[in-house]
C-alpha positions as a Markdown table, in Angstrom:
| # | Residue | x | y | z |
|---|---|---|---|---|
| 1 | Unk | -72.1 | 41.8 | 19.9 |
| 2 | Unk | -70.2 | 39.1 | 17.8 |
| 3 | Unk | -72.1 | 35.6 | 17.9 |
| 4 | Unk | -69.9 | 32.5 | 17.9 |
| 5 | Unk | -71.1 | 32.1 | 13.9 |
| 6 | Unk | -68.8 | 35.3 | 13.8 |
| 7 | Unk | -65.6 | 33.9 | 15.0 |
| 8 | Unk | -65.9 | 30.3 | 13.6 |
| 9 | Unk | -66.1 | 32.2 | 10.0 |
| 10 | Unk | -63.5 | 34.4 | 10.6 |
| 11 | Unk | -61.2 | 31.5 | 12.0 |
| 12 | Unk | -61.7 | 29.3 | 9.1 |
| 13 | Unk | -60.7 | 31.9 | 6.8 |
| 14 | Unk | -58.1 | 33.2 | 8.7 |
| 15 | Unk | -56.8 | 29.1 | 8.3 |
| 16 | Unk | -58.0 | 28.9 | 4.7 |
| 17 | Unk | -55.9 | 32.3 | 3.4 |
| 18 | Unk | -53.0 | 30.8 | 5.5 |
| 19 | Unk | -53.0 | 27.6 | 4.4 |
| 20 | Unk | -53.4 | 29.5 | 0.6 |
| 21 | Unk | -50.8 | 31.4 | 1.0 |
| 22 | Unk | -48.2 | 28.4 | 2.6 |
| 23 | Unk | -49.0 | 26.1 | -0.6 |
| 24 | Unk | -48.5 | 29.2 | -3.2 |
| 25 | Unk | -44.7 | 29.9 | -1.5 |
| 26 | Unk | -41.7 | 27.6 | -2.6 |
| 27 | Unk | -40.6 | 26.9 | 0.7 |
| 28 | Unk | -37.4 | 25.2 | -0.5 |
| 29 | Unk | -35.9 | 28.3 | -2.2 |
| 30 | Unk | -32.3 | 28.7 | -0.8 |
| 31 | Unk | -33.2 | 32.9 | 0.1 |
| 32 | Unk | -36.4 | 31.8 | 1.7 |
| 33 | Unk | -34.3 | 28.9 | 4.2 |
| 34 | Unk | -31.5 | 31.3 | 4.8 |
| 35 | Unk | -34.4 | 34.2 | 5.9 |
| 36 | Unk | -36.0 | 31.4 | 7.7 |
| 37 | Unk | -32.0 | 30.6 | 9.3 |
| 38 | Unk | -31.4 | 34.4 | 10.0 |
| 39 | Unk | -35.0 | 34.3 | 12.4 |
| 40 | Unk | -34.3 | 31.1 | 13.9 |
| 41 | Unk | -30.9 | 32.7 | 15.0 |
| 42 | Unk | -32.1 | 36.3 | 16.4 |
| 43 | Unk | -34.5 | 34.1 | 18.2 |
| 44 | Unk | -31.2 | 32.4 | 20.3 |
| 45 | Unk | -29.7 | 35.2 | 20.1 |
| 46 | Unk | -32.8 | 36.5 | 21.8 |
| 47 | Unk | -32.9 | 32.9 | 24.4 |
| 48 | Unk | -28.8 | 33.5 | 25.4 |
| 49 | Unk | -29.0 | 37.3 | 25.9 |
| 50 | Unk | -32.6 | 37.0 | 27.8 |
| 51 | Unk | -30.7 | 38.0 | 31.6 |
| 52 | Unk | -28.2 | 40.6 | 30.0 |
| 53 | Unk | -29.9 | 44.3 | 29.7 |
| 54 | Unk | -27.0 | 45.8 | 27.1 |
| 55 | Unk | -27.3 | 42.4 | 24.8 |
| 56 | Unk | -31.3 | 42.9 | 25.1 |
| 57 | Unk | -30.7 | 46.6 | 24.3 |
| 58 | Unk | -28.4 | 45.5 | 21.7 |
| 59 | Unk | -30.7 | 42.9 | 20.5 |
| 60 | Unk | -33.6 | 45.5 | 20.5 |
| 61 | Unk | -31.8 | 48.4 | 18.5 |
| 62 | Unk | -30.7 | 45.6 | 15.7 |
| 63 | Unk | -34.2 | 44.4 | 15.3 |
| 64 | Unk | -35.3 | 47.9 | 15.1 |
| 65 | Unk | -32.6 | 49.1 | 12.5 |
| 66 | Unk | -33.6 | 45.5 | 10.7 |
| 67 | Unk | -37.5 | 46.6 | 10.5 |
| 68 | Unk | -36.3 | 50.0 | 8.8 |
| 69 | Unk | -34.7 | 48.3 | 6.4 |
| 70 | Unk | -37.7 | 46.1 | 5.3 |
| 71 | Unk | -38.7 | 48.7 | 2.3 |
| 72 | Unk | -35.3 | 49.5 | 1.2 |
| 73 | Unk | -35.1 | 45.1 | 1.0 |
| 74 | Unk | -37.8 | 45.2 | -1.0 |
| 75 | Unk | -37.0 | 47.3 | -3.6 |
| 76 | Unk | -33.8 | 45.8 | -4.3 |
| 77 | Unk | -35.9 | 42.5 | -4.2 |
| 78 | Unk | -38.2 | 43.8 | -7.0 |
| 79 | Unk | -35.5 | 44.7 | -9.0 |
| 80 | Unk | -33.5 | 41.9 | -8.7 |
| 81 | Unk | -35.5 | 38.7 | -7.9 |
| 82 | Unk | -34.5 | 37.0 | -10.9 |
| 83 | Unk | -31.1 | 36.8 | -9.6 |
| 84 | Unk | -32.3 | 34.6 | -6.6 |
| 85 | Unk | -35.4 | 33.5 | -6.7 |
| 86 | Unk | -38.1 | 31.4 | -9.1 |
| 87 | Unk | -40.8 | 33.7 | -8.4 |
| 88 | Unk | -41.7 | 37.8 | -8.3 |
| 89 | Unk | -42.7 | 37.5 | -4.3 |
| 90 | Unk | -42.0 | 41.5 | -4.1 |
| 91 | Unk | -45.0 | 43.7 | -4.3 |
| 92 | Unk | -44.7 | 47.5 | -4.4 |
| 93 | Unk | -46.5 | 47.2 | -0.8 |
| 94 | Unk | -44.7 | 44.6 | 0.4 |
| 95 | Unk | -47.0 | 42.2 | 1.5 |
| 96 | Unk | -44.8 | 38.9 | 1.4 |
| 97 | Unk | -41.5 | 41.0 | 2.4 |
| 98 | Unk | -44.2 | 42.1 | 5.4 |
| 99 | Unk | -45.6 | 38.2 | 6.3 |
| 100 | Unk | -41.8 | 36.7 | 6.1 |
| 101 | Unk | -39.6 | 39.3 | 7.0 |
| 102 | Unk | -40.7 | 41.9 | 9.2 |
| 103 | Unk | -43.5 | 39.9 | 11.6 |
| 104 | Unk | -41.7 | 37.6 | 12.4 |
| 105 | Unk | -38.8 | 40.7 | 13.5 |
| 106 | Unk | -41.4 | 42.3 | 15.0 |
| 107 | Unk | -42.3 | 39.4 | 17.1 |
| 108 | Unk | -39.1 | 39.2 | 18.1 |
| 109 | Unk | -38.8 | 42.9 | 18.6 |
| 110 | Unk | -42.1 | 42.2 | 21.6 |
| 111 | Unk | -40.4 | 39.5 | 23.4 |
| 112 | Unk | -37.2 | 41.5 | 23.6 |
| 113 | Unk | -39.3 | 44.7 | 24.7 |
| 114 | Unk | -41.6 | 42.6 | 27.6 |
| 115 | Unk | -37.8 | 40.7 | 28.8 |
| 116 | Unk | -36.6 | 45.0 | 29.2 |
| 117 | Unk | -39.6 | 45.6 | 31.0 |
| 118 | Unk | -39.3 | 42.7 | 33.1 |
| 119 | Unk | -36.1 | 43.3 | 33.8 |
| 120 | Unk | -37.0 | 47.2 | 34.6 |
| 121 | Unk | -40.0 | 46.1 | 37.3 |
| 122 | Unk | -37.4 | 43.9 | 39.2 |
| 123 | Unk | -35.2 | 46.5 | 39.3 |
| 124 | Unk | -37.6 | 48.6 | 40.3 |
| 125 | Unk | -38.8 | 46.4 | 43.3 |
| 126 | Unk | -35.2 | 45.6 | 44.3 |
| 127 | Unk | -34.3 | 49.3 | 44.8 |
| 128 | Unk | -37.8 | 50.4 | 46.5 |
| 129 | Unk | -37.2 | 47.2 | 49.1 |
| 130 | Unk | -33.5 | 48.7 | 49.4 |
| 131 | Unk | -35.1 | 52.2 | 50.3 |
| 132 | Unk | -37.6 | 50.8 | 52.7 |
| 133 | Unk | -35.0 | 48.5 | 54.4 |
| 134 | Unk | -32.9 | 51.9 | 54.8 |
| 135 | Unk | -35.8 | 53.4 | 56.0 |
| 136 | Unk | -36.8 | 51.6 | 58.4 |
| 137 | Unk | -33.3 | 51.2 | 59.7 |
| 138 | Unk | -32.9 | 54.6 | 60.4 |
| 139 | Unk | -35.7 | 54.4 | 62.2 |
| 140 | Unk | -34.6 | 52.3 | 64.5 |
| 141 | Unk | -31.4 | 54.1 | 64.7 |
| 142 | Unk | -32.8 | 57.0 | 65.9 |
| 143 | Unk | -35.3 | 55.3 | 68.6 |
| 144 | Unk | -32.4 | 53.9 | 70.0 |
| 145 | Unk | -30.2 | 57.2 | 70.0 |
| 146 | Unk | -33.1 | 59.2 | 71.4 |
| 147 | Unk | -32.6 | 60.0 | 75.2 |
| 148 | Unk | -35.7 | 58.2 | 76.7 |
| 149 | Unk | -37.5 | 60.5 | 79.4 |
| 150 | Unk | -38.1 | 59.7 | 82.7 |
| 151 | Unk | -41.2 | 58.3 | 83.6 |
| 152 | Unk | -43.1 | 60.0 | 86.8 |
């Protein structure tokens, strides 16, 4: 359907638009390293808690309530940007708010969900081999209990 011609163009694009869009950001803006911060340490957060279901849960729910709050963020962003930044990055959509803020929460908010359902499937096998083992032990607790008959 889609020759390779396709995907090379749409690749190098894709590149070119991010590579834009990295040169036309001031990177060394004191918000944009805190934000940066903030994603580095929900992403620990994310590594320490990784074996603990209520932190993941916790984790999970905080990222969620965090996404919500991405077009409240904005606004206030719009309306005050001069106060913290050297540059109007807050659209009425949301665009940069969107690229900076809430993929890289929603990314986040993925890893966390795949670690629950990980953790969900091995419980899930743990209790069905529990069953079976139970099972089959009563099994063999009532083949043993059973009167055998006579043989003629």
């Amino acid at each position: 359907m889609f020759d390779t011609y396709f995907w090379s163009s749409v690749w190098s694009e894709l590149l070119a638009d991010g590579q834009a869009f990295y040169q036309a950001v001031h990177w060394n803006q004191t918000w944009l390293q805190i934000l940066l911060a903030c994603h580095v340490g929900l992403a620990t957060l994310c590594f320490l808690v990784r074996h603990n279901e209520t932190g993941l849960m916790a984790l999970f729910f905080t990222l969620s309530v965090l996404i919500l709050l991405a077009s409240p963020l904005n606004a206030l962003g719009q309306r005050y940007w001069p106060l913290f930044s050297t540059a109007d990055y807050f659209q009425p959509h949301g665009h940069f708010l969107s690229l900076v803020y809430s993929l890289p929460l929603l990314a986040l908010l993925f890893v966390v969900l795949l670690l629950l359902i990980i953790r969900v499937a091995r419980t899930m096998v743990v209790v069905k081999r529990q069953q079976l083992r139970q099972q089959a032990q009563k099994r063999t607790t009532l083949t043993a209990a059973a009167p055998s008959e006579p043989v003629h």
